[in-house]
PABAZA-900113 format. One line per 4 residues: their letters; for each residue x, y, z of N, C-alpha, C. Coordinates in steps of 0.02 Angstrom, whole numbers, plus 32768, in hexadecimal, padded with zeros to 4 digits. Layout:
N
a) X:Y:Z:X:Y:Z:X:Y:Z | ...
# end
This chain:
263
xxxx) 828E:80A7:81BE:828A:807C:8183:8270:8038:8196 | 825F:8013:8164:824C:7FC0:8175:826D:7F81:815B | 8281:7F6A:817C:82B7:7F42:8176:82AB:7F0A:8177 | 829F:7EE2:812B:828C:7E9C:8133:82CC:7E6D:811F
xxxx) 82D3:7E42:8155:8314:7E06:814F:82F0:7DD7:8152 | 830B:7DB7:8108:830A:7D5A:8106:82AF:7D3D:8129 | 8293:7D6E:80FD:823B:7D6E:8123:822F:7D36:80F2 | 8200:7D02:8100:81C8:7CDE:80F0:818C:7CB7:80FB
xxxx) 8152:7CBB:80D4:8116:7C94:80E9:8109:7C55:80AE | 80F5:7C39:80D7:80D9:7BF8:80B2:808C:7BE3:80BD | 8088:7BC8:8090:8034:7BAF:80A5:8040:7B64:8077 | 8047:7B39:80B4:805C:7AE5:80A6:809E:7AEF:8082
xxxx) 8094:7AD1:8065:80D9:7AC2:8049:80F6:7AFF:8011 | 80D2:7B22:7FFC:80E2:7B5E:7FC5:80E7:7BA4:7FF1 | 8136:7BB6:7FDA:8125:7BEF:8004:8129:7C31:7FE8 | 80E5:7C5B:8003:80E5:7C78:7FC8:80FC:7CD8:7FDA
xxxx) 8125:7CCF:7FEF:8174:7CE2:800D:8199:7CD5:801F | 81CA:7CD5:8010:8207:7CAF:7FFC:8254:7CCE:8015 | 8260:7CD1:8052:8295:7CDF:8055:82A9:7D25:803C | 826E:7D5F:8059:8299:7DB0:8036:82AA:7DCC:806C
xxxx) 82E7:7DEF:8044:8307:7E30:8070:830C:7E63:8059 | 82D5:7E9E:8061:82ED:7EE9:805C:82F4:7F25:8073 | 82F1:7F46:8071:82F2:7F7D:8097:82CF:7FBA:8073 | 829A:7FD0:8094:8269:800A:8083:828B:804D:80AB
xxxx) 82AD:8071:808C:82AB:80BD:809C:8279:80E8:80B4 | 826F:8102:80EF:8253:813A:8111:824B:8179:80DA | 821F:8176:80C7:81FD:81B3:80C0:81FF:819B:8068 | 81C0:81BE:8049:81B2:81B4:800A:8184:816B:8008
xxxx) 8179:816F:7FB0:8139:8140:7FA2:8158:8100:7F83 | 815F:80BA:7FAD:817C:8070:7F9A:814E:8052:7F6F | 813D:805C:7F46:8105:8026:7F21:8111:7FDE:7F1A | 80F6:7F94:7F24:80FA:7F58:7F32:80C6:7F48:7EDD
xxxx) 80E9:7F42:7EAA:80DE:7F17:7E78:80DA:7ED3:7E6A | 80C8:7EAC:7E2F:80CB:7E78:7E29:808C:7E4C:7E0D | 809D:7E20:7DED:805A:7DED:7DD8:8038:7DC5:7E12 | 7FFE:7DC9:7E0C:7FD0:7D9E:7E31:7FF5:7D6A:7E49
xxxx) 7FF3:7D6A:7E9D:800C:7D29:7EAC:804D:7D33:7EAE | 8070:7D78:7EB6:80AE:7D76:7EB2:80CB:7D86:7EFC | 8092:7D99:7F39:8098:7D8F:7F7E:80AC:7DD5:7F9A | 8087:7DF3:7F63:8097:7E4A:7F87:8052:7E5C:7FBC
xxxx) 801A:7E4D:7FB3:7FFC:7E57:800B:8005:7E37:803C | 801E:7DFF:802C:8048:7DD2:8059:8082:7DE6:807B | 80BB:7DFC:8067:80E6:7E33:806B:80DA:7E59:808D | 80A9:7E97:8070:8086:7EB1:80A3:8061:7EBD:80E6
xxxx) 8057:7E87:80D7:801D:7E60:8125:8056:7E3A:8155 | 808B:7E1D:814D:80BF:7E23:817C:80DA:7E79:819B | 80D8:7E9A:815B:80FF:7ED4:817D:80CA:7EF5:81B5 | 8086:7EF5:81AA:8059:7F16:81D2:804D:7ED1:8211
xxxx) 8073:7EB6:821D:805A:7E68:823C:800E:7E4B:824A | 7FFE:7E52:81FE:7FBC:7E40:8202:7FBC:7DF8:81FC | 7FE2:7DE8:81D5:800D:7DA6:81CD:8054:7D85:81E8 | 8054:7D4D:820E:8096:7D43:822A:80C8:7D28:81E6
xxxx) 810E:7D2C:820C:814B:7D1D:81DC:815B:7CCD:81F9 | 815A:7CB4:81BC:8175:7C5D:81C8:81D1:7C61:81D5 | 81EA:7C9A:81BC:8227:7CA0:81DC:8231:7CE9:81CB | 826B:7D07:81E3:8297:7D47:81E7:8286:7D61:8211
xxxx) 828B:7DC3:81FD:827D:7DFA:8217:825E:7E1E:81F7 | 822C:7E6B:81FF:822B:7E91:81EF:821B:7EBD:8227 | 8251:7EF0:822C:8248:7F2C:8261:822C:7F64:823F | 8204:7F97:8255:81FC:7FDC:8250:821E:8003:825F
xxxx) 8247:8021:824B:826C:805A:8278:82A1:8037:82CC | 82AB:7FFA:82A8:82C5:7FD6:82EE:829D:7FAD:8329 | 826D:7FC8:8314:822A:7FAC:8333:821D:7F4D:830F | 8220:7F1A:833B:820E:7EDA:8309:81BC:7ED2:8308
xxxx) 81BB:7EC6:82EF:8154:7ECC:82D1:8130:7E95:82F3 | 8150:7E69:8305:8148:7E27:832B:8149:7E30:837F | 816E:7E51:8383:8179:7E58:83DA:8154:7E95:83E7 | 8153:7EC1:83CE:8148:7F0B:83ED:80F7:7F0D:83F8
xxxx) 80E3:7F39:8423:80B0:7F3C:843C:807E:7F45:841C | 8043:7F48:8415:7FFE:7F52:83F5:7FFF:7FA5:83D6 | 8001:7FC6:840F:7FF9:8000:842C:8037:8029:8400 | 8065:8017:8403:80BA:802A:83EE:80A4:8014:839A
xxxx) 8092:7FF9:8387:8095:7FDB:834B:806C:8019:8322 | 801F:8018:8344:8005:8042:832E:7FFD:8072:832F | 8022:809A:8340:8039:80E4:8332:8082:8105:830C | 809A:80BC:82FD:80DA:80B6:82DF:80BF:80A5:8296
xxxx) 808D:8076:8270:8078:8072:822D:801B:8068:822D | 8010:806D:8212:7FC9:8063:81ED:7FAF:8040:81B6 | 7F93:801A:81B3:7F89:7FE1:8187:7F43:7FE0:8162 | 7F43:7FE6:8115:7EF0:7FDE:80FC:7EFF:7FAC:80CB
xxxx) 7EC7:7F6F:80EA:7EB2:7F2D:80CA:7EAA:7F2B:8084 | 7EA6:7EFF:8067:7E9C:7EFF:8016:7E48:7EE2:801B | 7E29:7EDA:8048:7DE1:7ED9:805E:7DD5:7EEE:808E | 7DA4:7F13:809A:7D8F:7F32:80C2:7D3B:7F2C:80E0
xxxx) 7D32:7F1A:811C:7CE3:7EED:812B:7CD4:7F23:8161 | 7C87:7F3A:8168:7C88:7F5C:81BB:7C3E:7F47:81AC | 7C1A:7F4E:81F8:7BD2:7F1F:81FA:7BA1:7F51:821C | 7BCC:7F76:8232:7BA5:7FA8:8262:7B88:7FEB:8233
xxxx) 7B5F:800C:8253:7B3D:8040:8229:7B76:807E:823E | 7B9C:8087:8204:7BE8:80C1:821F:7BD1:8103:81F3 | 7BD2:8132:81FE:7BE0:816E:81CA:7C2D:8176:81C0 | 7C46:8194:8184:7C76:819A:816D:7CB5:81B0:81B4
xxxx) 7C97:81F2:81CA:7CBD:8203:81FE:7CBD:81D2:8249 | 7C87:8191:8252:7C9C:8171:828C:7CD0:814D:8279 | 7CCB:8138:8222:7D04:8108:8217:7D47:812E:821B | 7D50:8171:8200:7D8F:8189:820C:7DA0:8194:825F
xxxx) 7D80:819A:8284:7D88:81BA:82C7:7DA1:816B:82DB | 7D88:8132:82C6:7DB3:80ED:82E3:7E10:80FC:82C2 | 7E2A:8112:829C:7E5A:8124:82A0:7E8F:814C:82D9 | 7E6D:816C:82F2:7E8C:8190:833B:7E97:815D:8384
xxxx) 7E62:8117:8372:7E53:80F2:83BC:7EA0:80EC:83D5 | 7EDD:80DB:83A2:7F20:80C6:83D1:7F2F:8106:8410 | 7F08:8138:8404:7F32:8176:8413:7EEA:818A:8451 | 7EA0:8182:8440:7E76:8195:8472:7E54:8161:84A3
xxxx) 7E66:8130:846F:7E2B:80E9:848E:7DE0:8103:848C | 7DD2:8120:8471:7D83:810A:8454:7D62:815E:846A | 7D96:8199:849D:7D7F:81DE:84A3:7DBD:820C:8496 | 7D90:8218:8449:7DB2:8245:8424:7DB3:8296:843C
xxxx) 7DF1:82BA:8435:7DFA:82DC:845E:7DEE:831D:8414 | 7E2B:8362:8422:7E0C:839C:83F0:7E4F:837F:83D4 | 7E87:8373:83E2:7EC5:8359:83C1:7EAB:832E:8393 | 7E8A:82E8:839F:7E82:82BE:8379:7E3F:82D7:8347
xxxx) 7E1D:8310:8359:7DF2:830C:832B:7E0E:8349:82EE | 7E37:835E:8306:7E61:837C:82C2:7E85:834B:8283 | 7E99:8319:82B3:7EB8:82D6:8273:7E6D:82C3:8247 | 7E45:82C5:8277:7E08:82A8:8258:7DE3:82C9:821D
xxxx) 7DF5:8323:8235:7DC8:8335:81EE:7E03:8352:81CB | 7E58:8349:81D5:7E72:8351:81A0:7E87:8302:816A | 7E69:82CF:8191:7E71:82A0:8156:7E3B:829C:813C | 7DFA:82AD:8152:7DC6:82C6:8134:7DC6:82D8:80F2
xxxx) 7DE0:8338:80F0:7DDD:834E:80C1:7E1B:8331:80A6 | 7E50:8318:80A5:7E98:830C:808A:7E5E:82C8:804A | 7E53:82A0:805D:7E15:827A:8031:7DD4:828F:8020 | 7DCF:82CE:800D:7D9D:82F7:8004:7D5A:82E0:800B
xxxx) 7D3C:82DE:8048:7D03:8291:805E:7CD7:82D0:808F | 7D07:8303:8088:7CC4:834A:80C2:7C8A:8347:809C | 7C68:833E:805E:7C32:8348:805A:7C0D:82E4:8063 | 7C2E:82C7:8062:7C1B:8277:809E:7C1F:826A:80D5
xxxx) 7C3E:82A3:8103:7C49:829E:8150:7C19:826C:816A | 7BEA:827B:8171:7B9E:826C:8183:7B5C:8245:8158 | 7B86:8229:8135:7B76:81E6:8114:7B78:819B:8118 | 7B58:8168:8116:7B69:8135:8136:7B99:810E:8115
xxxx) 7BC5:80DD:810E:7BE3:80C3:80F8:7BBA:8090:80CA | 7B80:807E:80DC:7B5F:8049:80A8:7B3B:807A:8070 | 7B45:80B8:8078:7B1B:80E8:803D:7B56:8109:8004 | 7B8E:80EB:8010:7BBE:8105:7FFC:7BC4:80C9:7FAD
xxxx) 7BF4:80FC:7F85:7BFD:80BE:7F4F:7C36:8094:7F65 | 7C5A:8070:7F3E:7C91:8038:7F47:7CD5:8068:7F57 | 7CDB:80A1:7F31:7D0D:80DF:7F2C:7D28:80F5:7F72 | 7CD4:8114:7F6D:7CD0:8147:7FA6:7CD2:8116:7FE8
xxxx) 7CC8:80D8:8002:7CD9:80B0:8031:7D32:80AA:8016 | 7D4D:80A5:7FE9:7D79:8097:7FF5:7DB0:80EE:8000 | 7D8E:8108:7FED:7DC6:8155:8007:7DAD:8146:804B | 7D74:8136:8081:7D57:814E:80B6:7D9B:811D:80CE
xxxx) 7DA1:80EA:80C1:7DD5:80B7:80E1:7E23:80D6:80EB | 7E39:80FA:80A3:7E70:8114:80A8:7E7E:814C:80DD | 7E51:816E:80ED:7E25:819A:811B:7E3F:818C:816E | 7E31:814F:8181:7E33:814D:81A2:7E72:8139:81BE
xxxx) 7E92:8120:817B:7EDB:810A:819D:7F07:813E:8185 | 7EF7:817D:8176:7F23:81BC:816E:7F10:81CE:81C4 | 7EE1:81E2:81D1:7ED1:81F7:8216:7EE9:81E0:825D | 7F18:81A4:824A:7F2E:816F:8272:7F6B:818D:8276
xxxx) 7F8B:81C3:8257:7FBE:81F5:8269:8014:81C9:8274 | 801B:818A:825C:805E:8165:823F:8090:8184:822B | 80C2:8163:822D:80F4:817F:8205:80FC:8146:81C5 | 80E5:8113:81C5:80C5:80D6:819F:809B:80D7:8185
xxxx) 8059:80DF:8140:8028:80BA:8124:8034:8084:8103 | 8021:8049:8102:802A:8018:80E9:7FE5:8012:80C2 | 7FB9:800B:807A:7FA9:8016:8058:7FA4:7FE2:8018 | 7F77:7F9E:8030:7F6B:7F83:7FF2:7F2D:7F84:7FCE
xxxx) 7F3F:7F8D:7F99:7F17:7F96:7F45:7EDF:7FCD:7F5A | 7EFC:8011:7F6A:7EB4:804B:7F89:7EA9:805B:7F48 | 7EC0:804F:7F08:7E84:8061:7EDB:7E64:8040:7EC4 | 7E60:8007:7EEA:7E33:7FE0:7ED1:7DD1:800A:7ED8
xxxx) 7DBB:7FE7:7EA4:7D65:800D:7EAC:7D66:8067:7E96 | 7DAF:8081:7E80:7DAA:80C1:7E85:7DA7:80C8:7E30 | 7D7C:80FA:7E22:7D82:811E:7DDE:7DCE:8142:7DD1 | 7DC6:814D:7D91:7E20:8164:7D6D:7E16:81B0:7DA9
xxxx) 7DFF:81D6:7D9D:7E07:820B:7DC5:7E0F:81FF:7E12 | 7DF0:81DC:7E3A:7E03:81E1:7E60:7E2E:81A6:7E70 | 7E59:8186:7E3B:7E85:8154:7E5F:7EBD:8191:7E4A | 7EA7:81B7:7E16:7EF0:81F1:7E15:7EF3:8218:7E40
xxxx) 7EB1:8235:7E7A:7EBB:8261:7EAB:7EE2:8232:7EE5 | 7ECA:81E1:7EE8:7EE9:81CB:7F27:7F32:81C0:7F28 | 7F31:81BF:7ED9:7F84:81DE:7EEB:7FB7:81FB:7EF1 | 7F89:8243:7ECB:7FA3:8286:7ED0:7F9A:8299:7F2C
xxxx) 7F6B:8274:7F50:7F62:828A:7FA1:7F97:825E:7FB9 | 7FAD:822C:7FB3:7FDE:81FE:7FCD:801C:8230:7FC7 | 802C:8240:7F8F:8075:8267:7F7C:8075:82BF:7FA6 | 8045:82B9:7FA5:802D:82FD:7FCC:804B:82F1:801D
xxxx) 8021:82A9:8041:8030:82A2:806C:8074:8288:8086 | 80A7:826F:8045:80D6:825D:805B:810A:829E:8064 | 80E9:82D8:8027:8126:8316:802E:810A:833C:8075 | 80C6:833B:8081:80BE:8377:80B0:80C6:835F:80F8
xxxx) 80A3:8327:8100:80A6:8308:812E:80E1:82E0:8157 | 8112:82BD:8118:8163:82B3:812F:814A:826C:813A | 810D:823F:811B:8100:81FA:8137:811A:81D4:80FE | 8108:8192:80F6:8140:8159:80E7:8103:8129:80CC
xxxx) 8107:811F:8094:80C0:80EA:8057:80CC:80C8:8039 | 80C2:8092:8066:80D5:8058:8046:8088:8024:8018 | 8093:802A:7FDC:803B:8031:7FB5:804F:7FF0:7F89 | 801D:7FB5:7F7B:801F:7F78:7F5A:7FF1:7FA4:7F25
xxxx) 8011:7F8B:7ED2:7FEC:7FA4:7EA9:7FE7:7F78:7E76 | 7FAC:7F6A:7E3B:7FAE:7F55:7DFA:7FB7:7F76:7DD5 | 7FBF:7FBA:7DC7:7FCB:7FED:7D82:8008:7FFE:7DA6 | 802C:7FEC:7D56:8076:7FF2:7D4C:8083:8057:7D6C
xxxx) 804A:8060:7D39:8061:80A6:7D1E:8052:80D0:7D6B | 801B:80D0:7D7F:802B:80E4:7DBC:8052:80E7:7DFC | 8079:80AC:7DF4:80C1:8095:7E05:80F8:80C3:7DF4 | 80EF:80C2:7DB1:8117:80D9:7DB0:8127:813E:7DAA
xxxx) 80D8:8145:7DB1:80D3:8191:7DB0:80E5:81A6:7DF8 | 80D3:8182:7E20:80CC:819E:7E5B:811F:818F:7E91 | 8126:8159:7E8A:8156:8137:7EB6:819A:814B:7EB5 | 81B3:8153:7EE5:81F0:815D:7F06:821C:8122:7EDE
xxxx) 81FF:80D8:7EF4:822F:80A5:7EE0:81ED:806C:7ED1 | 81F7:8036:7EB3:81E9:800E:7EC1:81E7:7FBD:7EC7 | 81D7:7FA7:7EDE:81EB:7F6C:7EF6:81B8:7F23:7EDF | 81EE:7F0B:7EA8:81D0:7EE1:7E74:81CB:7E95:7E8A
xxxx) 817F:7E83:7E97:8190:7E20:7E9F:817A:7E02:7E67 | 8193:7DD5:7E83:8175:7D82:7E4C:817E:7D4E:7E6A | 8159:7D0C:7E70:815D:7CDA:7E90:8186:7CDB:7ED5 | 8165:7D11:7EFC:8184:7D19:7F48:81AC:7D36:7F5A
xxxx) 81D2:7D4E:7F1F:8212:7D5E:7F1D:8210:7DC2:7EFF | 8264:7DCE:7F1E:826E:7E18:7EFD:8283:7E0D:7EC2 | 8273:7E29:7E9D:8287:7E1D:7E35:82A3:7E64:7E32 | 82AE:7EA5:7E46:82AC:7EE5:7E3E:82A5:7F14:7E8E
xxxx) 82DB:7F2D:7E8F:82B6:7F6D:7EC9:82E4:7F9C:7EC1 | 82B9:7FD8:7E92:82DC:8004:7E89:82BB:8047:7E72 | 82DB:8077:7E5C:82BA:80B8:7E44:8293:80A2:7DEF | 8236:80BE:7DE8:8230:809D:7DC6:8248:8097:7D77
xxxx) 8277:80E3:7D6D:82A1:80BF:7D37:82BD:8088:7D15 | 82C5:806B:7D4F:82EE:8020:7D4B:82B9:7FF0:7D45 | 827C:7FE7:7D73:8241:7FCD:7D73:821D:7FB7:7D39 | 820E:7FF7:7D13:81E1:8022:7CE2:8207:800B:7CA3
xxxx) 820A:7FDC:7CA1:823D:7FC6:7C4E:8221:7F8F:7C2B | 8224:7F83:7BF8:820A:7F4D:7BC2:8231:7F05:7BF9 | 827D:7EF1:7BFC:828B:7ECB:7C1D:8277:7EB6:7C5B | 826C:7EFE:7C71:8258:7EDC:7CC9:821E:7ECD:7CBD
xxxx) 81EC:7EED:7C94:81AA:7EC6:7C9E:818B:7E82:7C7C | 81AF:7E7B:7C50:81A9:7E36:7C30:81C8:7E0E:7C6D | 8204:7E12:7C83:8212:7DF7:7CD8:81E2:7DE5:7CE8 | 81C3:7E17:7CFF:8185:7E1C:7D36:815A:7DF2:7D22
xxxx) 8132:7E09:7CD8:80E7:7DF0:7CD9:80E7:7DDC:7C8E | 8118:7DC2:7C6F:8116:7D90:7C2D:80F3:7DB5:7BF3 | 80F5:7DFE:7C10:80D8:7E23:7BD2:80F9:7E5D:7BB6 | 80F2:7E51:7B6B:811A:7E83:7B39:80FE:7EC2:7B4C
xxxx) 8123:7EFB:7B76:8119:7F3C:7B7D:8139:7F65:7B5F | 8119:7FAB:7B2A:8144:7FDA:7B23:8136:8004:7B57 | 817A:802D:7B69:816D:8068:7BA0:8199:808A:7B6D | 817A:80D1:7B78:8181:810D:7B62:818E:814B:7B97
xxxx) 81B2:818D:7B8C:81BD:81B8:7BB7:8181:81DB:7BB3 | 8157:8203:7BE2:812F:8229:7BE5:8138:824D:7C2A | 8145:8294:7C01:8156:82D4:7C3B:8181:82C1:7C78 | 81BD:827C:7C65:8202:8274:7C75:81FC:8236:7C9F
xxxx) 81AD:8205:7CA2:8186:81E3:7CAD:817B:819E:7C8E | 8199:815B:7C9F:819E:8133:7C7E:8167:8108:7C85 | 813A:810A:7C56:80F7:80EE:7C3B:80EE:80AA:7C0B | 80D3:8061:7C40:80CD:8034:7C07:809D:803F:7BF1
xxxx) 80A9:8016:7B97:806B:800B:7B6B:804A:7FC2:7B6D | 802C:7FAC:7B8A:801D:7F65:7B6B:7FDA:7F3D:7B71 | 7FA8:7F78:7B53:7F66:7F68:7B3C:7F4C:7F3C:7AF1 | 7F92:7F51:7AE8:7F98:7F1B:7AA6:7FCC:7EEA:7A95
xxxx) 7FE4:7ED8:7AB6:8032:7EC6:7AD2:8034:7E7E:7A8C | 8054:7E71:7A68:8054:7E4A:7A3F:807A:7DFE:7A57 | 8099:7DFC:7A7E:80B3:7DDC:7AA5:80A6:7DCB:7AEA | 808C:7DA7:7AF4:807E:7D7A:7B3A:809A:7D3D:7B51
xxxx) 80CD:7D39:7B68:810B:7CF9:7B65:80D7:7CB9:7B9F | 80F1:7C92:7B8D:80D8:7C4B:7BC3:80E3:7C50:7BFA | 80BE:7C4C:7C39:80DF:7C63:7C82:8113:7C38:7C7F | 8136:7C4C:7CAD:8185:7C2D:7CC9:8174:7C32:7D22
xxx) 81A1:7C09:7D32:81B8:7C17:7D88:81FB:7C34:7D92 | 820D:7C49:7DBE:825C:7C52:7DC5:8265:7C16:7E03 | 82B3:7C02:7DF1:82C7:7BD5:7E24:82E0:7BEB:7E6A
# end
């Protein structure tokens, strides 16, 4: 599990995490909600220590994210950016095959090339194997990305905004493959999202901010409510049950309250 105590970052004087403590459960899908600016890739980017902590902890599995080795780290979680830049001329499969480096250093063996073409097809990208990454659309670079950090073989994905650039279909396959990979596979997804509803279709629990802070972390029943989301994001939501599935409405939301801060 991941265990964040009394974590925060600042940038000057605003910090835009604030003192959280929670605890992410091993195994199943954590979704990281919240309004813009509410410090959930931030959050995130401590837990993958892409970002340092101005104070606390967060361990992996007992592991502290701060001390532990390069090497130890990365084979323990996997981390995909909420941007993603590469300069070099890659085909789909050199970019996934950089997923294996913690484990080959740069000679991929027949072990590692099984991770390689089952995250392959697991992101259905076999007929892009052999495509370049600059010929690809915004989508299909971004499954190639998810790609590569399935192949990275974790017991961790860490996972901000991957549907971003994706069409309705395939932001519903990436997360019908996520749930796939959390039942078959036995791994642990921790995913920053803007749609409520996919939050709440998919997720195990999830884990609600606002101004730095936890507002909510829970099953999204509790989440998924007219109250909690006016909480959240100052907007009049109806949610409705669908196929036992709690779905907001608020494309027309008649109500839009004045932002607030919490103290």
């Amino acid at each position: 599990m991941i265990e964040i105590t009394n974590v925060t970052k600042r940038y000057g004087t605003t910090a835009v995490v604030d003192d959280v403590t929670a605890t992410i459960r091993k195994g199943g899908i954590t979704s990281l909600i919240g309004p813009n600016g509410a410090g959930k890739s931030t959050l995130l980017g401590m837990m993958s220590r892409l970002l340092k902590t101005d104070a606390g902890t967060i361990t992996v599995d007992g592991l502290d994210v701060t001390s532990t080795s390069g090497d130890v780290m990365a084979r323990k979680l996997a981390i995909l950016r909420q941007q993603n830049y590469f300069e070099a001329r890659l085909t789909v499969e050199d970019l996934v095959t950089f997923g294996r480096f913690p484990y080959c250093k740069g000679r991929p063996t027949v072990e590692d090339k099984k991770h390689i073409d089952r995250a392959i097809e697991y992101l259905e990208l076999s007929d892009l194997r052999y495509r370049f990454l600059h010929e690809l659309s915004g989508g299909q670079q971004q499954r190639a990305f998810v790609s590569m950090v399935l192949a990275q073989d974790t017991d961790y994905l860490l996972l901000d905004e991957p549907l971003n650039n994706l069409d309705m279909r395939h932001s519903i396959a990436m997360m019908q493959q996520l749930r796939h990979i959390v039942n078959d596979l036995n791994k642990t997804v921790v995913i920053v999202l803007h749609d409520i509803n996919f939050a709440s279709w998919y997720s195990d629990e999830i884990l609600a901010m606002r101004d730095g802070r936890i507002v909510y972390h829970a099953g999204p029943e509790v989440v998924i409510t007219p109250k909690a989301l006016m909480d959240l994001y100052d907007v009049e939501v109806t949610v409705e049950t669908i196929q036992g599935k709690s779905v907001g409405v608020y494309y027309g939301a008649m109500n839009i309250a004045t932002p607030r801060h919490h103290d």
